[in-house]
N, C-alpha and C positions, 0 to 999 in steps of 0.2 A: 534620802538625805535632805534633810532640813538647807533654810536659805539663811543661815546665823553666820555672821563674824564676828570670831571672840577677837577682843584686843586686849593684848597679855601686856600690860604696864608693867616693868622692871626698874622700870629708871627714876630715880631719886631725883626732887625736884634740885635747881641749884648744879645740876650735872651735867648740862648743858641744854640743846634742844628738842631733846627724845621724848620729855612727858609733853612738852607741847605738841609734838610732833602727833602725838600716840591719841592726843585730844581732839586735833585738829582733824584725825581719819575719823573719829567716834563720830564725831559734827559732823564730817561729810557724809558719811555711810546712812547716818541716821537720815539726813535732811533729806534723800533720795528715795527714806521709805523701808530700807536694807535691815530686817533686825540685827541689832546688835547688843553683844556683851561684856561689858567691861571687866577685866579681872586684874587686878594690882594686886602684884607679886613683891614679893624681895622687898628692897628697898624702894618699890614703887608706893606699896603701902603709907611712906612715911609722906603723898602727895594729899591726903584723907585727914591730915592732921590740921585743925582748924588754925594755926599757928606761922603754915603753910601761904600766906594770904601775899606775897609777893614772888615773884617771878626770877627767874635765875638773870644774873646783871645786863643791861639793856634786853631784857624782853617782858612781855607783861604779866602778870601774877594767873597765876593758872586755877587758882582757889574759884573763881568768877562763872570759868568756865566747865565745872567739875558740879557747881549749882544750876547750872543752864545745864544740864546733859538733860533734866527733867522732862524740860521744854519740847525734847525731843524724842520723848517715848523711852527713854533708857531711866528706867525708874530705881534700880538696883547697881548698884555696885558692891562685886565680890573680890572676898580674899581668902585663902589657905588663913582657915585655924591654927595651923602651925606658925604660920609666917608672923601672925599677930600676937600669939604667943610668944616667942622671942624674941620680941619687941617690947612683949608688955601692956599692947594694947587690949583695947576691948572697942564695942559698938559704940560705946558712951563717950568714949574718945575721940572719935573718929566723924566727918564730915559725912553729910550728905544720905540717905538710904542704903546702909552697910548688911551686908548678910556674906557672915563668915562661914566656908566650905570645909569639910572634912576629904582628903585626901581619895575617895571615893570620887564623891561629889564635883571635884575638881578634875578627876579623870574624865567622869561624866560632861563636864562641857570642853574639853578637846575634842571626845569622841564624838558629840552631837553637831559642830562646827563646821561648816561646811566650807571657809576661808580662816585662817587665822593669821593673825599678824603679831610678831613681838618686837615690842620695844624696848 
């Protein structure tokens, strides 16, 4: 077994502290060396949307730090093809090094995942 934490993004920015929250493990896990994989799900997806660029009321825009994950070896950020489908999205929409999974695929990084965490 692999040493990967995937972080399962669900939460819609604007919904309180869970995307920050979910950001602020990426940052840690990454800064200690830990690979890790971002996956925004559901209404997490809508955190990828360049429009995104302010923070849910007294805290700070999370847009900033979704550009910084870079920084720290997390080069990729995925999502279900589906999920972006009924949304309506695409790659060209969306922020930052996007690479959309197919329901496979997406099984494929639970199963490779050695800690997982959802937000």
């Amino acid at each position: 077994m692999n040493n990967t934490l995937l972080v399962v993004i669900r939460s819609a920015p604007h919904q309180g502290v869970r995307l920050r929250e979910s950001l602020d493990a990426l940052l840690v896990a990454a800064a200690f060396g830990k690979p890790v994989v971002p996956l925004f799900m559901g209404q997490g997806i809508l955190a990828l949307l360049p429009e995104q660029s302010q923070g849910a009321p007294g805290q700070k825009a999370t847009l900033p730090i979704i550009h910084m994950l870079e920084m720290y070896d997390v080069e990729t950020l995925y999502l279900p093809i589906d999920d972006a489908a009924v949304r309506g999205l695409d790659d060209s929409q969306l922020t930052g090094n996007t690479k959309q999974l197919d329901p496979n695929e997406v099984q494929a990084l639970f199963q490779g995942a050695e800690h997982i965490l959802v937000f």
